[in-house]
C-alpha positions, 0 to 999 in steps of 0.5 A, a space after each residue: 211433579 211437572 207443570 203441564 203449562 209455564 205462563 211467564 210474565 204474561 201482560 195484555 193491554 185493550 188499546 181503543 181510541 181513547 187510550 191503553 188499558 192494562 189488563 194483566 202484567 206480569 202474571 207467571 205461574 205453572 199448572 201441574 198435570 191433573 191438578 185444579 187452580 181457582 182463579 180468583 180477584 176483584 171483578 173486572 180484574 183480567 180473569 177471563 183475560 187470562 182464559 182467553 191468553 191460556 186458551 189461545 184466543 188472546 195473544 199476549 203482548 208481553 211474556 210466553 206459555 211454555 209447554 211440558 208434555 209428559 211424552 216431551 212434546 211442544 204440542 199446546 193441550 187442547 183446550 176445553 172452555 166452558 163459560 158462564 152460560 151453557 149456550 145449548 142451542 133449543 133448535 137442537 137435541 141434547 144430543 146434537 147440542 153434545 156433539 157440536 163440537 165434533 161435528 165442527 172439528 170433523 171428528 164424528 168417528 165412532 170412538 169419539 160419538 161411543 166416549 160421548 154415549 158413555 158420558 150421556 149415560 155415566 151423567 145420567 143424560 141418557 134418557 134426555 138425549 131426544 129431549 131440548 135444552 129448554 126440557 132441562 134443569 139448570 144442573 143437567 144443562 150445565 152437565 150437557 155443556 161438560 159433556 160437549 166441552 169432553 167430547 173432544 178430550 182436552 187436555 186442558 178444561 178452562 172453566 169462566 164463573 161455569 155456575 155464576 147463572 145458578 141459584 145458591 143451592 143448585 150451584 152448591 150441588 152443581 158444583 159439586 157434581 160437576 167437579 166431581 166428574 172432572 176429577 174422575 177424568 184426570 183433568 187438568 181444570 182452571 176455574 176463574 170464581 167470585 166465591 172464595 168458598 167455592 175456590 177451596 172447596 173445588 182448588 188443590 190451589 187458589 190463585 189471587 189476582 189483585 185489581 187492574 191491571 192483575 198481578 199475582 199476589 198469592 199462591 195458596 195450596 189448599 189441604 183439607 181434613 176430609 172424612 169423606 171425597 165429597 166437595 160439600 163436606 169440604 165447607 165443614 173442614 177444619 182447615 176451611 175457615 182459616 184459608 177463607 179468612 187468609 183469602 179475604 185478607 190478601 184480597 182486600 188488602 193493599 198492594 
């Protein structure tokens, strides 16, 4: 299959007036259309680094992002970030949290606010719509930060640690739910996560970042023997363990 995008040997440093920091050098790896990467390293590695490159907030210094439509466009996928907190606004309706993004884009046309209907309904947000940020739970204010983050129908979802505010049970269900949702779209989703647990259960491959400034140092495909599609009975897999403790060992190891 295609990659949809072709990072190649992507390095950015910070410059201050105390020096140059290296964040990232290096880095190449491909995204295949539809497919789900894991992002995963030691904290303060460059992670979020390489979202903002991928989503074209940061220019790298060093290196290029080749894109592969399928109809042999060089049109970049639009991006859909969603970061740590969900940043719903309380002076705003769920509602009117949901179409920010069109809103600011120019593109409330009726396609794109019924797509936002259907989303509202299909999440079970419906009956919310009217209600404020602050009248939710943390899963449906993370679901009402997917559905803006969908409204504008990107071909690309970066996902920054999405569920890290959580408590343990609520981002085991919430993560669950929310990939879930993606993957009936078609996505195409990068997640950057501290959990490597989390990483195999969401990943068809987990990328291992060392410390900085972060390279590449595996590229581990995930399979699981699944006797149902649900993300939670993927902890019980045969296989889980195995590809926790090779993650581990390549991220503590040494260069």
């Amino acid at each position: 299959m295609q990659n949809l995008l072709e990072l190649k040997n992507i390095s950015y440093s910070y410059h201050t007036l105390h020096g140059e920091t290296i964040a990232i050098k290096d880095i190449s790896f491909g995204i295949r259309e539809g497919e789900f990467v894991a992002v995963v390293g030691p904290s303060g590695c460059g992670k979020s680094t390489l979202l903002s490159i991928i989503a074209g907030l940061l220019e790298p210094e060093h290196g290029t992002i080749a894109v592969n439509n399928p109809d042999g466009s060089l049109a970049y996928p639009r991006i859909g970030y969603m970061l740590q907190h969900d940043y719903l606004f309380e002076w705003r309706s769920v509602y009117k949290n949901v179409i920010l993004g069109l809103e600011i884009n120019h593109m409330l046309t009726e396609e794109r606010t019924g797509y936002v209907n259907k989303l509202l309904k299909e999440y079970d947000l419906d009956k919310f719509r009217d209600k404020r940020p602050g009248e939710l739970s943390g899963g449906m204010k993370q679901r009402a930060a997917l559905i803006r983050t969908l409204a504008l129908d990107p071909g690309l979802l970066l996902l920054d640690e999405p569920f890290s505010a959580l408590d343990y049970q609520t981002r085991l269900m919430v993560s669950a739910d929310i990939c879930s949702l993606i993957r009936a779209t078609g996505k195409t989703m990068i997640i950057v996560t501290h959990d490597l647990s989390e990483a195999i259960s969401i990943a068809d491959r987990v990328i291992v970042l060392s410390g900085r400034p972060a390279r590449v140092k595996c590229e581990l495909p995930i399979k699981l023997t699944l006797k149902d599609n649900s993300l939670l009975a993927s902890r019980n897999a045969p296989e889980f363990n195995s590809y926790f403790n090779t993650l581990w060992e390549v991220l503590i190891s040494d260069e």
